[in-house]
N, CA, C and O of each residue as an XYZ file, in Angstrom:
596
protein
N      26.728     63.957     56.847
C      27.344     62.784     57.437
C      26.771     62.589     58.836
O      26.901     63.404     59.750
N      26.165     61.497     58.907
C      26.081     61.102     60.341
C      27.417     60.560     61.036
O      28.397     60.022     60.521
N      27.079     60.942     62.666
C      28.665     61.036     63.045
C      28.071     60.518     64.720
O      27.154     61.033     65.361
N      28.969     59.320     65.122
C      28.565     58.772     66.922
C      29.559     58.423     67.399
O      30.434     58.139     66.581
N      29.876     58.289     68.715
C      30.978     57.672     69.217
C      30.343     56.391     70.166
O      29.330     56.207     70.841
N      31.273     55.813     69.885
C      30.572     54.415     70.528
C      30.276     54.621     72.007
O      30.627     55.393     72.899
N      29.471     53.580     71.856
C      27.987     53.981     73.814
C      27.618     55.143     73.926
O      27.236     55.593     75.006
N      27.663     55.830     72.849
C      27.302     57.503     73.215
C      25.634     57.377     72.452
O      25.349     56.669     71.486
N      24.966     58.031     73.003
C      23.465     58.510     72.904
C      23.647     59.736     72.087
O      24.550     60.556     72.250
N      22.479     59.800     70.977
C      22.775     61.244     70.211
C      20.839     61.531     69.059
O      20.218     60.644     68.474
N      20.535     62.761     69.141
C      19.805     62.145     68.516
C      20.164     62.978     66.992
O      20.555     64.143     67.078
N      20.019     62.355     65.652
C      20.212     63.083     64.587
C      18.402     63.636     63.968
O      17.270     63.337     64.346
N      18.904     64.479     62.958
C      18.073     65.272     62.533
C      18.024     65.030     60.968
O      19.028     65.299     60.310
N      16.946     64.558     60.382
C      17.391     64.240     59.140
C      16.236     64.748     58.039
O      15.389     65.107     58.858
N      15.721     64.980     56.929
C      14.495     65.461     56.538
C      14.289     64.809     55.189
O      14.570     65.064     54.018
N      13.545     63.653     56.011
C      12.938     62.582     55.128
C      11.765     62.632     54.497
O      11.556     62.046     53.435
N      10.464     63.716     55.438
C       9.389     63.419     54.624
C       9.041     63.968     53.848
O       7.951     63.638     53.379
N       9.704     65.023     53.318
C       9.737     65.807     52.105
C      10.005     64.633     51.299
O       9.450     65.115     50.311
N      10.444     63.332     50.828
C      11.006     62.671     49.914
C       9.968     61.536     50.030
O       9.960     60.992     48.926
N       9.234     61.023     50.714
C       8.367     60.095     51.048
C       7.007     60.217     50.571
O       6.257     61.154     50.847
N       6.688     59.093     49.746
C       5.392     58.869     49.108
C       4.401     58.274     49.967
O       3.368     58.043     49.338
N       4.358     58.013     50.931
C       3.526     56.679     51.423
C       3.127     57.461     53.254
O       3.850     58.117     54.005
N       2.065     57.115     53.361
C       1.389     57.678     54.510
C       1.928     56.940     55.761
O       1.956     55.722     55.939
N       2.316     57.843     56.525
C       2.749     57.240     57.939
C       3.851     56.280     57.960
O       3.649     55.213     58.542
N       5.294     56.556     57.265
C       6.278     55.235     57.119
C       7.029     55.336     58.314
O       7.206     56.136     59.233
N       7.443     54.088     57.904
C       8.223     53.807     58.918
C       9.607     53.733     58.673
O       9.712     52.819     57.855
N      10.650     54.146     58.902
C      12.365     54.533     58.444
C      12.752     53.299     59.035
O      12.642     52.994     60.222
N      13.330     52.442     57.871
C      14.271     51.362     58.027
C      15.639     51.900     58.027
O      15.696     52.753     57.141
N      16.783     51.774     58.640
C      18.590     52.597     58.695
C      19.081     50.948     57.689
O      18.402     49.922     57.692
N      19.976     51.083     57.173
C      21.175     50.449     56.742
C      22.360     50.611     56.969
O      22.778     51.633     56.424
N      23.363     49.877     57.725
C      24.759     50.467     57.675
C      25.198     49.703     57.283
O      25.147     48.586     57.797
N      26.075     50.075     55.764
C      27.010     49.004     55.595
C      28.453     49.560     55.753
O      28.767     50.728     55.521
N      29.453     48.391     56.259
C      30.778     49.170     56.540
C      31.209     49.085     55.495
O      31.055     48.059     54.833
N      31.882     50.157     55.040
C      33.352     50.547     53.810
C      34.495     49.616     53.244
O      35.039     49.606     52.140
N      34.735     48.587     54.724
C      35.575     47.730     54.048
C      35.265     46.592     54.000
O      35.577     45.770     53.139
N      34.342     46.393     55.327
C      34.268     44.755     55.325
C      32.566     44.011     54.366
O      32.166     42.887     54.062
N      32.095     45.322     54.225
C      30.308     45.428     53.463
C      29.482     44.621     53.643
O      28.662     44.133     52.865
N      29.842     44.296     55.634
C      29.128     43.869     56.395
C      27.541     44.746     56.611
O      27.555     45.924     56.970
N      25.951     43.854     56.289
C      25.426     44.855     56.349
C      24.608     44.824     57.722
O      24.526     43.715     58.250
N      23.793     46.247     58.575
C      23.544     45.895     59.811
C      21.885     46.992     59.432
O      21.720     48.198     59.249
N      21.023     45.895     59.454
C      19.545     46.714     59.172
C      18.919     46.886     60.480
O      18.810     45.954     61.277
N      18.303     48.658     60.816
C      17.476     48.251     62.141
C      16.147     49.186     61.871
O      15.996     49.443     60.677
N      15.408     49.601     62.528
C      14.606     50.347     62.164
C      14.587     51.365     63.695
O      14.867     50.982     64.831
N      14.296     52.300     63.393
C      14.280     53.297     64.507
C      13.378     54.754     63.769
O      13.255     55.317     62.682
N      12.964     54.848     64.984
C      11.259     55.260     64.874
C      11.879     56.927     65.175
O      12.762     57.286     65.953
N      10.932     57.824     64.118
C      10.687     59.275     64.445
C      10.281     59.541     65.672
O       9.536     58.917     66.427
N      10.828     60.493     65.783
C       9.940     61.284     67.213
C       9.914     62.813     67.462
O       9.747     63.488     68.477
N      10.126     63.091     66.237
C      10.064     64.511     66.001
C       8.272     64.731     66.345
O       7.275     64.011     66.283
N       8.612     66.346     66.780
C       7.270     66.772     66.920
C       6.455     67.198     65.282
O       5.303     67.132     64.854
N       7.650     67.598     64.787
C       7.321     68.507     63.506
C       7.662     67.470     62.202
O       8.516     67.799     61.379
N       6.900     66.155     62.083
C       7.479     65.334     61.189
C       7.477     65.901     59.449
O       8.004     65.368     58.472
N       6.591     67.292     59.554
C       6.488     67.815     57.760
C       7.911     68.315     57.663
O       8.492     68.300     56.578
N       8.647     68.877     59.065
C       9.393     70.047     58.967
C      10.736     69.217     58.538
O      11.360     69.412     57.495
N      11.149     67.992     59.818
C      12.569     67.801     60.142
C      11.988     65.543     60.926
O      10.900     65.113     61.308
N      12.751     65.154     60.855
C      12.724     63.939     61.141
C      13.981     63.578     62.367
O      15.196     63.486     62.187
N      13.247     63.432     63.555
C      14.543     63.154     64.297
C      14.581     61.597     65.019
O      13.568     60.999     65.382
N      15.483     61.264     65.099
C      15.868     60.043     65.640
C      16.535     60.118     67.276
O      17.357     61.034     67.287
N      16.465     59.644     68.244
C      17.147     59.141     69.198
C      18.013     58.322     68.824
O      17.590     57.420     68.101
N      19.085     58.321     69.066
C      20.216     56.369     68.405
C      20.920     57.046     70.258
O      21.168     58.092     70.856
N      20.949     55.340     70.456
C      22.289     55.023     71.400
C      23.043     53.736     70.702
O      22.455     52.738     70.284
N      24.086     53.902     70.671
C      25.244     52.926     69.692
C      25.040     51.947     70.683
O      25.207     52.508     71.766
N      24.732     50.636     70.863
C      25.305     49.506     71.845
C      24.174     49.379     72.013
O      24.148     48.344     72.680
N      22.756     49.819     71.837
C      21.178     49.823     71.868
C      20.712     49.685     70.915
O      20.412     48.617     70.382
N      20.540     50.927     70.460
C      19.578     51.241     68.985
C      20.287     49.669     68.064
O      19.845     48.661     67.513
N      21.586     50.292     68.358
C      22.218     49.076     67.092
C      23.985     48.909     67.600
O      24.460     49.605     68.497
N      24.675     48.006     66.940
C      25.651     47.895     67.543
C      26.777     47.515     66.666
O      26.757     46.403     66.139
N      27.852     48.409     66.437
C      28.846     48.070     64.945
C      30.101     48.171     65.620
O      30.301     48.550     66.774
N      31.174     47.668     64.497
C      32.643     48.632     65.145
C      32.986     49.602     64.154
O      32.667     49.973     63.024
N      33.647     49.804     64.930
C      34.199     51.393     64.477
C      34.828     51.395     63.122
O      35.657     50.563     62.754
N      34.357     52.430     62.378
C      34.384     52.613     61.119
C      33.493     53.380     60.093
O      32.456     53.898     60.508
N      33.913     53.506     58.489
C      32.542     54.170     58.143
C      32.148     53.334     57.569
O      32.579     52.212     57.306
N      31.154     53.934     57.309
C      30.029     53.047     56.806
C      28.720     53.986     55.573
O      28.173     55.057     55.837
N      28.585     53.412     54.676
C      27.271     53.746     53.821
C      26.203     53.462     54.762
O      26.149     52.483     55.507
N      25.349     54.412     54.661
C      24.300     54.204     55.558
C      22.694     54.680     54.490
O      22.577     55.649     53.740
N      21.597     53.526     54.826
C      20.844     53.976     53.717
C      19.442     53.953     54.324
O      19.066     52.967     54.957
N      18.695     54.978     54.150
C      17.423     55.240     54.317
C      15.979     54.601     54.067
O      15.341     54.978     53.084
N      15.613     53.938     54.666
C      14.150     53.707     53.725
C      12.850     53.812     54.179
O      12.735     53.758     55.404
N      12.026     53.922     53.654
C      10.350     54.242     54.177
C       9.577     53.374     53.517
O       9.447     53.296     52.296
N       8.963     52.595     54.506
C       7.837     51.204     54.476
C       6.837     51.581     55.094
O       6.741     52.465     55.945
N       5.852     50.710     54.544
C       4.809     50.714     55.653
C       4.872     49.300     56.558
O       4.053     48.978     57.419
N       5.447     48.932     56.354
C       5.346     47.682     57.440
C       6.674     48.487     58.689
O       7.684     49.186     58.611
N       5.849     47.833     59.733
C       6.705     48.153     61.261
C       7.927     46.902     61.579
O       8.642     46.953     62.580
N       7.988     46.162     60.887
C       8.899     45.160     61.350
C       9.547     44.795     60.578
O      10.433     44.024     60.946
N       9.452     45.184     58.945
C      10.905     44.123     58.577
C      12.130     44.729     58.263
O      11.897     45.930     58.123
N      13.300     44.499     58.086
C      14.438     44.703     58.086
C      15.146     44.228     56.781
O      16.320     43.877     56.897
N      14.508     44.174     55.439
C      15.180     43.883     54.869
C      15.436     44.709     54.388
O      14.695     45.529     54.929
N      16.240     45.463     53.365
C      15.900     46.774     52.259
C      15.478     46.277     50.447
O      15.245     46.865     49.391
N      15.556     45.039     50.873
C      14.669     44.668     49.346
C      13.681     45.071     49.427
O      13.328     45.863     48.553
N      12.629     44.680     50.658
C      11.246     44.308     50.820
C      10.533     45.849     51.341
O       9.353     45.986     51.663
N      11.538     46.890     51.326
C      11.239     48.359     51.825
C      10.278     49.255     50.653
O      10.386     48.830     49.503
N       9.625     50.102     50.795
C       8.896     50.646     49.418
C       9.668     51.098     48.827
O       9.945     50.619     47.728
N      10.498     52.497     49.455
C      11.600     53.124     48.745
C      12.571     53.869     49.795
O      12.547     54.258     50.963
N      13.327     53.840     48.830
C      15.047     54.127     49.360
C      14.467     56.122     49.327
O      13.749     56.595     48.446
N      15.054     56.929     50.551
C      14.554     58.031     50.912
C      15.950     59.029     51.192
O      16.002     60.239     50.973
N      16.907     58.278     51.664
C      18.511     58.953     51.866
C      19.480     58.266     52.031
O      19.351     57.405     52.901
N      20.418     58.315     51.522
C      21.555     57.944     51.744
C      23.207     58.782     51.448
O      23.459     59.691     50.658
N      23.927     58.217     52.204
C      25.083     59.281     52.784
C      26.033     58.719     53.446
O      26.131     57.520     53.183
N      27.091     59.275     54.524
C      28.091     58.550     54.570
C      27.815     58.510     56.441
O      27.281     59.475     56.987
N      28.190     57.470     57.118
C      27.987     57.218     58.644
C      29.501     57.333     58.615
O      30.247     57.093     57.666
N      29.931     57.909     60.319
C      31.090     57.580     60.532
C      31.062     57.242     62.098
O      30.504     58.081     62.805
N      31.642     56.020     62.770
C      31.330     55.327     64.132
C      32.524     55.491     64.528
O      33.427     54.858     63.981
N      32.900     56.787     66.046
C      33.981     56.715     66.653
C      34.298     55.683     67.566
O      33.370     54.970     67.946
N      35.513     55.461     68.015
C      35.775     54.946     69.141
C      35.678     55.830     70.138
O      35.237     55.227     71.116
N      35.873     56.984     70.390
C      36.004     57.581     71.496
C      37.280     57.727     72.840
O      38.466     57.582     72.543
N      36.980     57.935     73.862
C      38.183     57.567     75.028
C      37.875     56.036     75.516
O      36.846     55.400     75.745
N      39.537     55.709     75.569
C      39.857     54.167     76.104
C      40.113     54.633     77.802
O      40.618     55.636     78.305
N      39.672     53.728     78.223
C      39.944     53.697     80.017
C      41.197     52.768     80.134
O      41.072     51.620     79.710
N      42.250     53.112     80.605
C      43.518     51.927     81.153
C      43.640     52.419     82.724
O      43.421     53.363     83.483
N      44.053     51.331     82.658
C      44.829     50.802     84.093
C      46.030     50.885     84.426
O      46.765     49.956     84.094
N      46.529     51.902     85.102
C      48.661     52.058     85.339
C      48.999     51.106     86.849
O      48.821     51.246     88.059
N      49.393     50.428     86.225
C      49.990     49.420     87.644
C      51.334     49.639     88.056
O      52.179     49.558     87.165
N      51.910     50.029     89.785
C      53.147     50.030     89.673
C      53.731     48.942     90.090
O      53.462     48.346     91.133
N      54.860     48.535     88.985
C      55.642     47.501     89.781
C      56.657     47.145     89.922
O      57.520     47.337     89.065
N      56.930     46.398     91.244
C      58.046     46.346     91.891
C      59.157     45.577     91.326
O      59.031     44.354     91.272
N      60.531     46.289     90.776
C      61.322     44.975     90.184
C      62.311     44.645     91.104
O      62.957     45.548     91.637
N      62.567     43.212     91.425
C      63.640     42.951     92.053
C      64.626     42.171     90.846
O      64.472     40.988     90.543
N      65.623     43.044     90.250
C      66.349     42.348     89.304
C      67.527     42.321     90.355
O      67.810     43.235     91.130
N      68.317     40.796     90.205
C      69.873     40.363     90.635
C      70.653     40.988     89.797
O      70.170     41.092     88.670
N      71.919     41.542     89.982
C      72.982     41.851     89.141
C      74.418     40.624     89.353
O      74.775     40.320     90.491
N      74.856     40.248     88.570
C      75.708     39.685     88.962
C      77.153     39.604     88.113
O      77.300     39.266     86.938
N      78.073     39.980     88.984
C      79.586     40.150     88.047
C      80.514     39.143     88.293
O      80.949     38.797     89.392
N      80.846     38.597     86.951
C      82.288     38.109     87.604
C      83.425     38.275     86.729
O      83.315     38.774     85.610
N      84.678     37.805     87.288
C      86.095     38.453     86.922
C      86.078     37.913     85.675
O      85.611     36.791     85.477
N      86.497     38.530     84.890
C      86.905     37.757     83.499
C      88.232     38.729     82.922
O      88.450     39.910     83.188
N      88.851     38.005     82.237
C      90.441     38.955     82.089
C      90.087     40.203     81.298
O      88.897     40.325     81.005
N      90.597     40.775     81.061
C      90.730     42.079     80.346
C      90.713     41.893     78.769
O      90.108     42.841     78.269
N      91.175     40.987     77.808
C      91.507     40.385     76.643
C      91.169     38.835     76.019
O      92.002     37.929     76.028
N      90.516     38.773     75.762
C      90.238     37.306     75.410
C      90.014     37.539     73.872
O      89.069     38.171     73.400
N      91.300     36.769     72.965
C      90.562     36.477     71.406
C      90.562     35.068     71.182
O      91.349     34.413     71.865
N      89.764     34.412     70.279
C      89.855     33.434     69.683
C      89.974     33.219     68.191
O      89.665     34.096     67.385
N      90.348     32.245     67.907
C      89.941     32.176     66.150
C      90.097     30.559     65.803
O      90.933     29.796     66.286
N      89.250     30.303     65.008
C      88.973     28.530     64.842
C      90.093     27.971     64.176
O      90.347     28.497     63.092
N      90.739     27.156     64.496
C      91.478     26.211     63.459
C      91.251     25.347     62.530
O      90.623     24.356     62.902
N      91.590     25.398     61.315
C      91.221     24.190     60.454
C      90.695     22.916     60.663
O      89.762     22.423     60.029
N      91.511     22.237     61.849
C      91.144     20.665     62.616
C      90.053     21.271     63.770
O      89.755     20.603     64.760
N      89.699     22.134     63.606
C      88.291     22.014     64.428
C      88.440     22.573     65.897
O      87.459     22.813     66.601
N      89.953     22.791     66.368
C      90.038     23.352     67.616
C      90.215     24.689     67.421
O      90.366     25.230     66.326
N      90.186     25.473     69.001
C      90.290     26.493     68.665
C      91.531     27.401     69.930
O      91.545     27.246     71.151
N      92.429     28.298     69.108
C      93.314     29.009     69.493
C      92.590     30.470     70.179
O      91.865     31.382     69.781
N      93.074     30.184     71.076
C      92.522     31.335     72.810
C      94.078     32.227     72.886
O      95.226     31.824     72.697
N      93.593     33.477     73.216
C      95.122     34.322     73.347
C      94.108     34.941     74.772
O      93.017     35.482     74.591
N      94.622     34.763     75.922
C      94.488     35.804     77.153
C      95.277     35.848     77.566
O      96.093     35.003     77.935
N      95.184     37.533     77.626
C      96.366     38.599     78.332
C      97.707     37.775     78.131
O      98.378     37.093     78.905
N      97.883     38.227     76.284
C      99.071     37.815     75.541
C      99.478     36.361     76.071
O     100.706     36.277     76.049
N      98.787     35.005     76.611
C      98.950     33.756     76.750
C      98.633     33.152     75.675
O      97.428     32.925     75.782
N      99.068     32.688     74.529
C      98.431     31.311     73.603
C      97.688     30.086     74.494
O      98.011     29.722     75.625
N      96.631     29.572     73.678
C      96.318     28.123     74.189
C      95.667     27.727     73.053
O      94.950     28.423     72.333
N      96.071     26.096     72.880
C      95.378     25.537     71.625
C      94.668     25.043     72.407
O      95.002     25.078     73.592
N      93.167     24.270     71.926
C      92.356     23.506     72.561
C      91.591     22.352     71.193
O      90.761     21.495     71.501
């Protein structure tokens, strides 16, 4: 599984040319996400010293390429052309596996602030019931007083 946290720089290690037919390719990436199967093609270049041994990549997330967070199928391919991005038009498919794109740490902001809340009381009796009357008015009892209204 390839594994990044977003804006983070990383380089992976992957061993492609054991699987590769074609002289001097060039690794097209695929990511497609899991739910939305949005797809995001880029190409990013070896730079391993030892390309028989191990295949390594540099990626910075927000550079190399730029997704949100999530996983994603991610798929391999080796061309000889340096520029295209499709994976139809690629010679052949070389690895594929599962990507997973962190979020990482959120930065916030704690603000303090000042409340000026009013309180305000006023007298009201100790007992107040009501209950509606048939004709639409309504009968008030405070502190054992009747009142129709």
């Amino acid at each position: 599984m390839l594994l990044i946290t977003k804006g983070e720089s990383k380089n992976w290690y992957l061993t492609l040319t054991e699987k590769v037919t074609i002289a001097n390719p060039t690794f097209l990436f695929s990511f497609v996400n899991r739910v939305t199967e949005v797809e995001t093609n880029v190409i990013i270049s070896d730079i391993s010293a030892y390309k028989e041994r191990y295949n390594k990549f540099a990626v910075t997330e927000g550079s190399t390429f730029t997704l949100d967070c999530g996983e994603y199928n991610y798929f391999v391919y080796a061309q000889t052309s340096t520029t295209n991005t499709s994976p139809l038009l690629a010679d052949e498919l070389v690895e594929e596996g599962l990507f997973k794109l962190l979020l990482g740490t959120l930065t916030t902001n704690e603000y303090q602030v000042e409340l000026n809340e009013k309180i305000y009381e006023i007298d009201a009796p100790t007992q107040i019931a009501y209950l509606l009357l048939e004709n639409g008015g309504f009968l008030f009892q405070e502190n054992g007083d009747k009142i129709i209204l």
